[in-house]
C-alpha positions in Angstrom: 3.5 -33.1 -33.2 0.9 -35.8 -31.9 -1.9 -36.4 -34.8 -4.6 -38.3 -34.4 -5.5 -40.5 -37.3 -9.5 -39.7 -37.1 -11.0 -36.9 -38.4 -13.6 -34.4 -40.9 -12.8 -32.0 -43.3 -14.8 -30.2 -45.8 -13.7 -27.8 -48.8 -16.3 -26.0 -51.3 -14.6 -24.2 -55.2 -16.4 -22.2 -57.9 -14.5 -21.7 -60.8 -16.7 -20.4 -64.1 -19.5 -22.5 -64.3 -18.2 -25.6 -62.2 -18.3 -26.2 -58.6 -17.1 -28.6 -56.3 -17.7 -30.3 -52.8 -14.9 -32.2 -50.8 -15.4 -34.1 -48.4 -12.6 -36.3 -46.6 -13.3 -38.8 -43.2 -10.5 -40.3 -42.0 -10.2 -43.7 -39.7 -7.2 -45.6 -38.1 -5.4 -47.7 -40.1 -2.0 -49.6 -39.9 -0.9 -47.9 -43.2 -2.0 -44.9 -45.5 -5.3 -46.2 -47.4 -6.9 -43.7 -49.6 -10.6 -44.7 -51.0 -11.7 -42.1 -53.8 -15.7 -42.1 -54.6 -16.2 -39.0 -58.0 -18.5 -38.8 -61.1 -16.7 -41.1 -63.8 -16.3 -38.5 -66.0 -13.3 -37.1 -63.6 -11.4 -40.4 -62.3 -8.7 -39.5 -64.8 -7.8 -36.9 -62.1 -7.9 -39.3 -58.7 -3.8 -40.3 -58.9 -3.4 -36.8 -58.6 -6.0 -36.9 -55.6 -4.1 -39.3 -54.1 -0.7 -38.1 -54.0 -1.8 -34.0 -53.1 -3.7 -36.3 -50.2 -0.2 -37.9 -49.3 1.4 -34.6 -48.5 -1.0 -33.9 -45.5 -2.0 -37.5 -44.2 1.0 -40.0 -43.7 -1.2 -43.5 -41.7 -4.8 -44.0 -41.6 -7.8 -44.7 -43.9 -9.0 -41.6 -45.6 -12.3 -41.6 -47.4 -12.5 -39.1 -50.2 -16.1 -38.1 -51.5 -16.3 -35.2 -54.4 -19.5 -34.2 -55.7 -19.7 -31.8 -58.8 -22.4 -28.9 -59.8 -22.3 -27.4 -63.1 -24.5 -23.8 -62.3 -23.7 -22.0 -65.9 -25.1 -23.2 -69.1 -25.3 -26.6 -70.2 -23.4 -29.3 -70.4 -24.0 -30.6 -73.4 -24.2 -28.6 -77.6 -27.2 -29.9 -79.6 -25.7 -30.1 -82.6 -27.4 -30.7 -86.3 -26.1 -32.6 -89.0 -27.2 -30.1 -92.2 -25.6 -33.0 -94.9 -26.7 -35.4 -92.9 -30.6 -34.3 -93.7 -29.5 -33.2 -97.1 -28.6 -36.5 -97.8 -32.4 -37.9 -96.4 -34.1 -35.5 -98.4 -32.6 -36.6 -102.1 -33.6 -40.0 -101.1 -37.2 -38.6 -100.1 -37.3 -37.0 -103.1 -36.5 -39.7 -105.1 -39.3 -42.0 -103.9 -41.2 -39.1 -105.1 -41.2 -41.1 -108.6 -43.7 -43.8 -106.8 -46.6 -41.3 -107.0 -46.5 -41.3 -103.5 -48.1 -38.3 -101.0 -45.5 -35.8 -100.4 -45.3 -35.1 -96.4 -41.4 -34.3 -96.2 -41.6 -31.6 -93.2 -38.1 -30.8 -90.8 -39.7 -32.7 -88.1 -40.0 -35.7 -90.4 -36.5 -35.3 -91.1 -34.8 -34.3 -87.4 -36.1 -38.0 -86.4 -33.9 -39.8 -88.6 -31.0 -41.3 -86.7 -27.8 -38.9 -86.7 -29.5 -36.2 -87.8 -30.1 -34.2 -84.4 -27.5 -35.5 -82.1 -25.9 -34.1 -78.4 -22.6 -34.1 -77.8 -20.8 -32.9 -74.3 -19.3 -30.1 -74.3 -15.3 -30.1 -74.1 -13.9 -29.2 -70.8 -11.1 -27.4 -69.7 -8.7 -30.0 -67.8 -6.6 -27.5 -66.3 -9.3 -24.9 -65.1 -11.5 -28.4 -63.6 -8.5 -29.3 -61.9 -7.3 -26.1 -60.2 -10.9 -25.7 -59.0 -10.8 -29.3 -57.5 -7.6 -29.1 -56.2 -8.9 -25.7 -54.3 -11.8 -27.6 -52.5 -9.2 -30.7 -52.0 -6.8 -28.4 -50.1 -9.5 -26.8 -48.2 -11.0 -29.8 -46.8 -7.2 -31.3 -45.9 -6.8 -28.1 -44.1 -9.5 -28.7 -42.0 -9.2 -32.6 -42.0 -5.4 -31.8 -40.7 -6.4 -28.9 -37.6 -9.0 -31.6 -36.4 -6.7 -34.4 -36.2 -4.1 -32.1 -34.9 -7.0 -30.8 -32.1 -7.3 -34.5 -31.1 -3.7 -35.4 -31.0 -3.8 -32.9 -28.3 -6.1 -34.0 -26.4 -4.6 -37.4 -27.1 -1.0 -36.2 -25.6 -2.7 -34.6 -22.7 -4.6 -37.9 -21.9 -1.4 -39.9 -22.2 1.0 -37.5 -20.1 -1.2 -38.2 -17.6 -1.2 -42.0 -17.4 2.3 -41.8 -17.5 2.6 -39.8 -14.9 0.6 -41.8 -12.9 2.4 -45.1 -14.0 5.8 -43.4 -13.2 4.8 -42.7 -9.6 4.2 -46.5 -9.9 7.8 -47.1 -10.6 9.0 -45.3 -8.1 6.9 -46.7 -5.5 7.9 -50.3 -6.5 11.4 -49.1 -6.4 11.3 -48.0 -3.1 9.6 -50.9 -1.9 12.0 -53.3 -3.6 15.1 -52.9 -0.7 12.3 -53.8 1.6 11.2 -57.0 0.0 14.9 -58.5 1.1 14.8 -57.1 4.6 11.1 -59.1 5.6 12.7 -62.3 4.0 15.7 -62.1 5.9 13.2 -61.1 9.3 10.9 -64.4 7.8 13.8 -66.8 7.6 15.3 -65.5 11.3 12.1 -66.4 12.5 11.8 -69.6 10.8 15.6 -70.2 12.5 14.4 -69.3 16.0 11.4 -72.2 15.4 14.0 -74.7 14.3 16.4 -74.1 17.1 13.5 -74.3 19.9 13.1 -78.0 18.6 16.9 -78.4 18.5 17.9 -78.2 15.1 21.5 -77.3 13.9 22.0 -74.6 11.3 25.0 -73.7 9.5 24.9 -69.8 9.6 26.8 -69.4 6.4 24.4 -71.3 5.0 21.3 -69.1 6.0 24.0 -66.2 4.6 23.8 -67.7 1.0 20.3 -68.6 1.3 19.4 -64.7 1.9 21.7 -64.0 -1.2 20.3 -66.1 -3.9 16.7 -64.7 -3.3 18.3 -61.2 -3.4 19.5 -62.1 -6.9 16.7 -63.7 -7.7 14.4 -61.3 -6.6 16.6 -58.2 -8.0 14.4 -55.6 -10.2 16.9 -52.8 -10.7 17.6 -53.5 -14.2 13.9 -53.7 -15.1 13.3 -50.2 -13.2 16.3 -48.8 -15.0 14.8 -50.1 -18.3 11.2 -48.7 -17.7 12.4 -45.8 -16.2 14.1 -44.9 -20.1 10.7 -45.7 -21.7 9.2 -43.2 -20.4 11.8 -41.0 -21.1 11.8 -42.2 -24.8 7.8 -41.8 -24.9 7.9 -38.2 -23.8 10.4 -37.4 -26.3 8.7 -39.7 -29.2 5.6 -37.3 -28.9 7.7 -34.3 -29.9 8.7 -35.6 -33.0 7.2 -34.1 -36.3 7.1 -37.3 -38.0 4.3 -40.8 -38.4 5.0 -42.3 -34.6 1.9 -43.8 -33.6 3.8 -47.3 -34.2 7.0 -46.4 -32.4 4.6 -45.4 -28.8 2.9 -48.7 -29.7 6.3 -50.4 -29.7 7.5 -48.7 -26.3 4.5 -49.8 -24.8 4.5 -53.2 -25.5 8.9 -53.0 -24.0 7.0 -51.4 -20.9 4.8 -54.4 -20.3 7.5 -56.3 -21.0 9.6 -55.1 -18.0 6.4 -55.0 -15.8 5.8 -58.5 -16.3 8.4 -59.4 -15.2 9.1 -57.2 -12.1 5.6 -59.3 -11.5 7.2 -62.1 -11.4 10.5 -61.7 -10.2 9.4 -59.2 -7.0 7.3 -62.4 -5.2 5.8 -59.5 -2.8 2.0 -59.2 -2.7 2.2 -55.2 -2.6 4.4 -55.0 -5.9 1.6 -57.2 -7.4 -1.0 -55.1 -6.5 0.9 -52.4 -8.0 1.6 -53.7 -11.2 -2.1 -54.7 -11.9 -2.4 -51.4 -11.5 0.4 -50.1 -14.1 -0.7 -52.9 -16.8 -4.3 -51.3 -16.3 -2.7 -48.0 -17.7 -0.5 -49.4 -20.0 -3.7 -50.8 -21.6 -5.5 -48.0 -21.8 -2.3 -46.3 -23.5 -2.2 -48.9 -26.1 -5.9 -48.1 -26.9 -5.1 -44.7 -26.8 -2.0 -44.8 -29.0 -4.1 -47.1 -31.8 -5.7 -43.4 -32.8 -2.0 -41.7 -33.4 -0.6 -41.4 -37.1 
C-alpha cells in the first residue's frame, strides 16, 4: 500500500499516578531518522522507543515528543536522618561545658546539612514503561492511518498523470509512421525542384536516403520501453513494502526514454508533446519525494 512519509499522531496513558503525552510528526527523508525529545529521567527507555517506532515507520524523519504528568502523590520522600541529629546534639551538648546559653531546639538541628534531606521516590520500570509504550502505540496508530489517508490521495493524484502521460505515448506512437511518410513527400518534392533545373538523381540513392532517417528516426524501442514503465509503476504501488525510491527510479528510466524520443523523432508535434509528458513526469517526481 502507498504511504506517505508526512504525518501527526497523538497518544495519551494513565497508569497509577503517571501519565503520559505522545506526540510524533513525521517529514520526508531519504532514510528512517528518528529524533527523541523526553524528561532525562526516562532516556534509559528511548532505544526501546526507537525500535517499537521501527515496526510502523520504515523511511522518513520522525520527530518523537513525550511529556510526563505525575497526578498522585509526590515525587519525592522527605526523609530524616534520626542519628544523624543524634550525633549534632552530643556535640551541642558538649559545648555545653563553655557556660554557653543553651538554645538547642529541632529547628536548630533540621538545618544542619544531612539532617533533613529528599530523596525521589523509586519508580516502577516496568509499569512506567507499559504506560509509555500505550501512548507510543496510540500515537503510531494515528501517525500510520494519516500517512496511509495521504498515500491515497497520493496514488489517486499519480494514476492520473499517468494516465494522462500514457495517452501521450500513444499519440506519439501513432504519429511516429507518419514522421517517415512527410520526409519521403519532403524529399519528392525537393527531387521534382532538382529535376526542373536538370539535375540527375540516382533513384536508389534517394531509396537509401529515405532508409537511414527511418532508422535514425526509429522510436519503437523507446515506446516499448516506456510503455513497461508504466506497467511496472502501476504494479510498484501495490506493493506492501518502502517503494518511494523504486517509483523515483522508474521515473527518472521514463525521462530517460522521453528524452530521447525528443531527440530522435525530429518532428515539431512529438516535441510539443514531450514537453508536455516531462511536465508530468516532474510533477510525479515531486509527488513521489512524499512516498515511504
Amino acid at each position: 500500500m502507498l504511504t506517505s512519509m508526512t504525518g501527526f499522531g497523538r497518544g495519551e496513558s494513565q497508569s497509577n499516578n503517571i501519565k503520559f503525552l505522545v506526540e510524533l510528526r513525521s517529514l520526508n527523508h531519504r532514510y528512517l531518522d528518528v529524533s527523541v525529545k523526553m524528561p532525562k529521567i526516562y532516556t534509559y527507555l528511548e532505544e526501546s522507543i526507537r525500535q517499537n517506532i521501527k515496526e510502523y515507520v520504515k523511511r522518513g524523519r520522525v520527530e518523537v515528543f513525550i511529556a510526563y504528568e505525575n497526578i498522585g502523590d509526590t515525587e519525592v520522600n522527605v526523609v530524616a536522618d534520626v542519628a544523624l541529629a543524634k550525633e549534632y546534639i552530643n556535640a551541642l551538648n558538649k559545648l555545653k561545658e563553655l557556660e554557653v546559653k543553651d538554645d538547642v531546639t529541632v529547628s536548630l538541628i533540621a538545618k544542619y546539612p544531612d539532617v533533613i534531606r529528599v530523596e525521589k521516590k523509586e519508580l516502577d520500570e516496568d509499569t512506567t514503561w507499559n504506560c509509555l509504550l500505550d501512548a507510543l502505540t496510540n500515537a503510531l496508530n494515528k501517525l500510520t492511518e494519516m500517512r496511509k489517508l495521504e498515500g491515497a490521495q497520493l496514488k489517486e493524484d499519480l494514476l492520473k498523470r499517468l494516465s494522462i502521460i500514457a495517452d501521450d505515448i500513444n499519440k506519439i506512437e501513432e504519429r511516429s509512421p507518419q514522421i517517415i511518410i512527410e520526409y519521403r513527400q519532403r524529399l519528392n518534392d525537393r527531387i521534382k525542384e532538382l529535376l526542373e533545373d536538370g539535375h540527375n538523381l540516382d533513384e536508389n540513392r534517394i531509396v537509401m536516403e529515405v532508409a537511414m532517417f527511418a532508422d535514425k528516426s526509429s522510436i519503437t524501442e523507446e515506446i516499448v520501453r516506456f510503455a513497461s514503465h508504466i506497467k511496472q509503476f502501476k504494479k510498484t504501488m501495490e506493493e506492501d513494502d518502502s517503494i518511494g525510491r523504486k517509483l523515483d527510479f522508474i521515473i527518472q528510466e521514463m525521462n530517460r526514454e522521453v528524452n530521447t524520443i525528443g531527440s530522435k523523432a525530429n518532428d515539431l508535434t512529438i516535441t510539443n508533446i514531450v514537453v508536455n509528458m516531462k511536465s508530468e513526469l516532474e510533477k510525479m517526481r515531486e509527488q513521489v519525494q512524499n512516498i515511504e
